[in-house]
N, C-alpha and C positions, 0 to 999 in steps of 0.2 A: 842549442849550444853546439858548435862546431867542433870538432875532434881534436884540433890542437888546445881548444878551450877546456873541455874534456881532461883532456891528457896533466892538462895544468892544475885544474880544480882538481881533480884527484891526487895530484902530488902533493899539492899544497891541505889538503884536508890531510895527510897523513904525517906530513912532516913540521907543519905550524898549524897547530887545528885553532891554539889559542888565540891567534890572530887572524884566521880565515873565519873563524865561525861569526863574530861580528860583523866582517863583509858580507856571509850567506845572510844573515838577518835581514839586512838594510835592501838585500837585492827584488828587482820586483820578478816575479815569476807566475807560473801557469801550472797546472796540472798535466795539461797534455804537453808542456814544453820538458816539464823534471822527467815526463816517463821517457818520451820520445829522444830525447837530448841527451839523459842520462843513465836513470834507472835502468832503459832495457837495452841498454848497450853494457853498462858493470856486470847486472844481473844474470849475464847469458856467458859470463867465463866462468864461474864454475859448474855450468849445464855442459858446457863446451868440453871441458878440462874432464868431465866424469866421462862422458861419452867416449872420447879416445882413450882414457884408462879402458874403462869397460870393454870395450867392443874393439877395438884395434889392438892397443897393445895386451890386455888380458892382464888375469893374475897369476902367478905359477906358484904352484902350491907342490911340495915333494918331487920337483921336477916335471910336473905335468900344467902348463898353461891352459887356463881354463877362462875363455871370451862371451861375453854375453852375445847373441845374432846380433846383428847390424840392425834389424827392422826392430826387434825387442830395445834396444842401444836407442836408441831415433824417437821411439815411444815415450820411453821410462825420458828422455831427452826433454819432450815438447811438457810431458806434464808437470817434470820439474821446474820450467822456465813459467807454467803459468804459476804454478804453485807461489815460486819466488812473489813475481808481480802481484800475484792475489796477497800473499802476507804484505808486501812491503804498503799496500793501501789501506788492508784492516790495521795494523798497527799506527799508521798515521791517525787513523781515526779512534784507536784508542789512546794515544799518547796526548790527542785534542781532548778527549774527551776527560782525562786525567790533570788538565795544567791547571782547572781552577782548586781542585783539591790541593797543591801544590804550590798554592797561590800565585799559579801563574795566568797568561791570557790566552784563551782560545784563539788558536786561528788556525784553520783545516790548511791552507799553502804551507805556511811555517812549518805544523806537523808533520809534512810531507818531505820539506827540505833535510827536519831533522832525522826523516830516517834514513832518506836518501842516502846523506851526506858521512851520518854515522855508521850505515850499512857498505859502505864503500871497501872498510879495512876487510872484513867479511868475504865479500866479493872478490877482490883483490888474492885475497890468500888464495882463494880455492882454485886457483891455475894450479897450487901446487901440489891436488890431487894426482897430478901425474906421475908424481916425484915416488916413484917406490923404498918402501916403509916411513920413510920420516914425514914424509909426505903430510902427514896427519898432524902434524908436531905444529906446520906452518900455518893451514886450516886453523887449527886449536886457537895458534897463537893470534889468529885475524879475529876470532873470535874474541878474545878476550879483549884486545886492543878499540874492537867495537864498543862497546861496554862502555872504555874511558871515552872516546867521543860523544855517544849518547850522554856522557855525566857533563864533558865540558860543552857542549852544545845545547844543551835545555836552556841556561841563562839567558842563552842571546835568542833562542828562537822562539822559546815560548814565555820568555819572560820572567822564570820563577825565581825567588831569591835562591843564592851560590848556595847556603845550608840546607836548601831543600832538595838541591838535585839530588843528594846520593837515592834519596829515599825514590823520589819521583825515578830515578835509572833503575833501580832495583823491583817495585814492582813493575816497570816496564818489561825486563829484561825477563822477571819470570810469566807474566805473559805470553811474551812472546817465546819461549822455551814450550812453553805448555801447547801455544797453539801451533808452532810449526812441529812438535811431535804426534799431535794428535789429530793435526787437519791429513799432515802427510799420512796417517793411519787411516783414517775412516776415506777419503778422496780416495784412495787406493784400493780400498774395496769397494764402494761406490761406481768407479769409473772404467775400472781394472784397465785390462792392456787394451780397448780399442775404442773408449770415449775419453780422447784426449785432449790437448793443451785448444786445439782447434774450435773444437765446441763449447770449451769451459771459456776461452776469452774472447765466443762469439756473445758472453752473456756482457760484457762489459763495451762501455762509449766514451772514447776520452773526447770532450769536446773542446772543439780547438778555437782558433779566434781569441778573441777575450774574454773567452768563457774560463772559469776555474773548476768547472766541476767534472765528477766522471757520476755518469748516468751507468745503473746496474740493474737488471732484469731482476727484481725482488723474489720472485719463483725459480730463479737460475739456483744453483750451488753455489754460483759467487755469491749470489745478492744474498743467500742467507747466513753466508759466512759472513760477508761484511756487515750483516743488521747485529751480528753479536760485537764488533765495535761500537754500535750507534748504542744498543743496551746496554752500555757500560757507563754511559753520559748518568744515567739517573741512582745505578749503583756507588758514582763517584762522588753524589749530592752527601750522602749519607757517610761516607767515609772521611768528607770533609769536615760534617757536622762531628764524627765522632774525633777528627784527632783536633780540632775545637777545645773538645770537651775534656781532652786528656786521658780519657777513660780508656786504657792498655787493650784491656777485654773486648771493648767495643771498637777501637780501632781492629783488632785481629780479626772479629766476626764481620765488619764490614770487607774489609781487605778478601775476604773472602767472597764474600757477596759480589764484588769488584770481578776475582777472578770468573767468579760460576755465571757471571750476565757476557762473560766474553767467551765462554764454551756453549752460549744459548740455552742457558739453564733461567727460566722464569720465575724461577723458586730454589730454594736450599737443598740440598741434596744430601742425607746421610742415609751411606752404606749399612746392610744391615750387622750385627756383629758376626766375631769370627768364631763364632760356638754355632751359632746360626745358618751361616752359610755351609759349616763343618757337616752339620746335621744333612744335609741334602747328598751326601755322599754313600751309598749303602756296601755292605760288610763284603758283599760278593759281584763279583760283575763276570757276565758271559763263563761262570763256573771256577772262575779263578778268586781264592782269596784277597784279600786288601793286605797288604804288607807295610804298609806306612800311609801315614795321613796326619797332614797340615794347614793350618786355617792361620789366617793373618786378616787383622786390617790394617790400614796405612793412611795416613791424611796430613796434609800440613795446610796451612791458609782456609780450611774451611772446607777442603776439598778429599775427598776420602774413597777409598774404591779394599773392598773384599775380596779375598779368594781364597778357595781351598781347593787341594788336590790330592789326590790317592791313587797309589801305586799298589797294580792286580796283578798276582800273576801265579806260578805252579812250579815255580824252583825248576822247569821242565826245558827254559826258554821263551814260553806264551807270557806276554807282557802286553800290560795294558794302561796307560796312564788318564783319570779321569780327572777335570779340572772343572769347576762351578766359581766363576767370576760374577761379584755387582760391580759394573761399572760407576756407578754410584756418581760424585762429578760431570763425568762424560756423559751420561743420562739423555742432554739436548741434542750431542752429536750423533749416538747412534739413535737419538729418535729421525732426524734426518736423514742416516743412510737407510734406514729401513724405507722409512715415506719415498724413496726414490726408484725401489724394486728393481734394484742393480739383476746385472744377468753379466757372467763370464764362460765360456767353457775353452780348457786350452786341452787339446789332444798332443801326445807326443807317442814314441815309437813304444814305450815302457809303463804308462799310464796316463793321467788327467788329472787334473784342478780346474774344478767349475764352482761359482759363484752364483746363488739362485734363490727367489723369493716362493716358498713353498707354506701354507696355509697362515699368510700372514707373517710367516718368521724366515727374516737372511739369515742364509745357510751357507754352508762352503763344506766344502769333500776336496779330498787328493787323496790317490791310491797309486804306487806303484808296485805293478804287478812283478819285476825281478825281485825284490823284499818283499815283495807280502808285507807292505807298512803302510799307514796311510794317516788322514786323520779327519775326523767327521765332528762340526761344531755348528749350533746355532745359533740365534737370537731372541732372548723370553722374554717379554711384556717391553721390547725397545728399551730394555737395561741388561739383563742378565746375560751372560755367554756358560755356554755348556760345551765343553769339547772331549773327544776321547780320539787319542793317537793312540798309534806301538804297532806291534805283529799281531796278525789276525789271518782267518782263511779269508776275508772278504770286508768290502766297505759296511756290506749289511750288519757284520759282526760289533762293528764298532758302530754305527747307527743304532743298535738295541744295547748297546753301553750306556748312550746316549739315553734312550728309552727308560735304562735303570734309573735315573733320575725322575723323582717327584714333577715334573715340567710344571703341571696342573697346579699345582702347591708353592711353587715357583714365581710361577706368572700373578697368582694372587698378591703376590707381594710387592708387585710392581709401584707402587705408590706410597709403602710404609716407606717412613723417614723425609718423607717430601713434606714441607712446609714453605708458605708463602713468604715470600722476603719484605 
């Protein structure tokens, strides 16, 4: 697609989408042509647009402007643009993998178009990151605007009847909420600042010609983000079957099932309760009393995650904050980043944050030495997180915070509430 084509297709998908998205249906297309042509030309203004906020013009805050470095700016830059490209492919292939629940018709080009085409309003806004304060307002608003194109474009591109898109946009849309917040989380402690956009899209092959397909390194990060779209095709057998049947209960438990095969969860995941997790917290830490302590669980769609946390300290100023998370849900993803024994260490003038795979469990530390503040967290049985921040004479300090916790007792429990789907 040539640039004034381009220019055109994107005005026109925003200003008459009702009359254009019939045309995107009918047109024939490529894989390597939608990304090359289109996608990674939209998808690189708001990596563009953040990078000059960030790193050129800065944030001023109380009168003091505050710039991310130029090489840090360039970084956080390339990983967001593969990030972009990496979702706009696995949601393709979960939006295919979704149309016959929906009773619409498969076809991986189409799914492509339709996110391309619906991701555009998205794209589009995010120039207006630059825009200081409101800035956010226009972003927001490309968002939402997303949303109605994905509703009026599913008809024509995957065929579903008009009364089904809301439902078919909706759980799309929380999919994809779910995975660009939690792919952006765990890829970022995974790859931290110096395995970036470079290495992550030398795992991927758009092939060109009259080929349709993109070939992905199955052992890469990509390829196993993307196999949690392909695992969604057999989740979305059963969800069909259940809204079939009518059965409210069983459409929700599937819908869940739906979202947990797109987070690489090969089974059901429940959190353990929040008296349970509370319990892992003990009455004293590094000598300072507990002063408060809270336990929660939280779940909607089938998806659930735990936490408690407890605040230590000596009325003196020593403060200590311990926190005991189940990732519960996320379960598949940080079994992933662990399997991959990331390694970070960033030194600055005032202290560090390093990122490290030490007897089996990813860990992360940060200390700065003008506060004396830091915070020291790990990873239990590739579900659980343990962290303990605040003021301390030392990282060690807060490492045998850390230590205060049961781990052992912990880790045992790495597999209660798993069951096969």
């Amino acid at each position: 697609m040539q640039f004034a084509n381009l220019v055109a297709r994107a005005k026109a998908i925003l200003t008459t989408p009702k009359t254009e998205w019939p045309l995107i249906a009918t047109e024939p297309a490529s894989t390597s042509g939608l990304y090359a042509g289109y996608i990674a030309i939209l998808a690189a203004i708001p990596v563009v647009a953040s990078f000059i906020k960030s790193s050129l013009i800065g944030s001023t805050f109380f009168g003091v402007t505050v710039r991310v470095p130029i090489v840090a700016g360039i970084t956080a830059a390339i990983l967001g643009y593969a990030l972009s490209l990496l979702l706009t492919f696995v949601m393709a292939l979960i939006i295919n993998a979704l149309a016959p629940t929906f009773s619409g018709q498969k076809n991986q080009i189409q799914a492509l178009k339709t996110v391309a085409y619906a991701w555009t309003a998205y794209w589009v806004a995010g120039a207006a990151t630059i825009v200081p304060w409101l800035g956010w307002l226009v972003v927001l608003a490309g968002g939402i605007y997303t949303i109605y194109l994905l509703y009026l474009g599913l008809p024509s591109t995957m065929k579903c009847p008009p009364d089904k898109a809301a439902g078919y946009t909706a759980l799309s849309i929380v999919i994809a909420v779910v995975l660009g917040w939690l792919i952006s989380f765990i890829i970022g402690i995974v790859i931290g600042g110096a395995m970036l956009g470079g290495a992550a899209m030398s795992s991927v092959h758009l092939d060109g010609g009259n080929s349709d397909s993109v070939s992905v390194d199955p052992n890469s990060t990509l390829g196993r983000l993307a196999a949690m779209g392909q695992h969604a095709e057999q989740a979305s057998q059963e969800l069909q079957a259940a809204q079939k049947s009518g059965d409210s209960t069983a459409q929700q438990s599937a819908m869940g099932k739906m979202v947990g095969a797109a987070l690489g969860n090969d089974s059901k995941v429940e959190s353990v309760s929040a008296e349970q997790i509370k319990s892992f917290l003990p009455d004293s830490v590094l000598g300072l009393k507990r002063q408060s302590l809270s336990a929660q669980r939280n779940g909607a769609m089938g998806m659930q995650i735990s936490e408690a946390d407890g605040e230590y300290g000596d009325g003196g100023g020593a403060h200590v904050t311990l926190e005991v998370t189940d990732t519960g849900s996320m379960k598949g993803l940080m079994a992933m980043a662990g399997s991959m024994s990331p390694e970070e260490d960033k030194q600055t003038d005032h202290g560090y944050d390093k990122t490290y795979t030490e007897s089996g469990r990813l860990t992360h530390e940060a200390w700065d030495t003008q506060s004396k503040s830091g915070e020291y967290s790990v990873v239990i049985g590739q579900r659980f997180t343990v962290k303990a921040s605040g003021r301390a004479d030392g990282i060690d300090q807060l490492k045998q915070a850390v230590g205060s916790v049961d781990l052992g007792r912990l880790e045992s429990l790495r597999n209660q509430g798993v069951a096969s789907n």
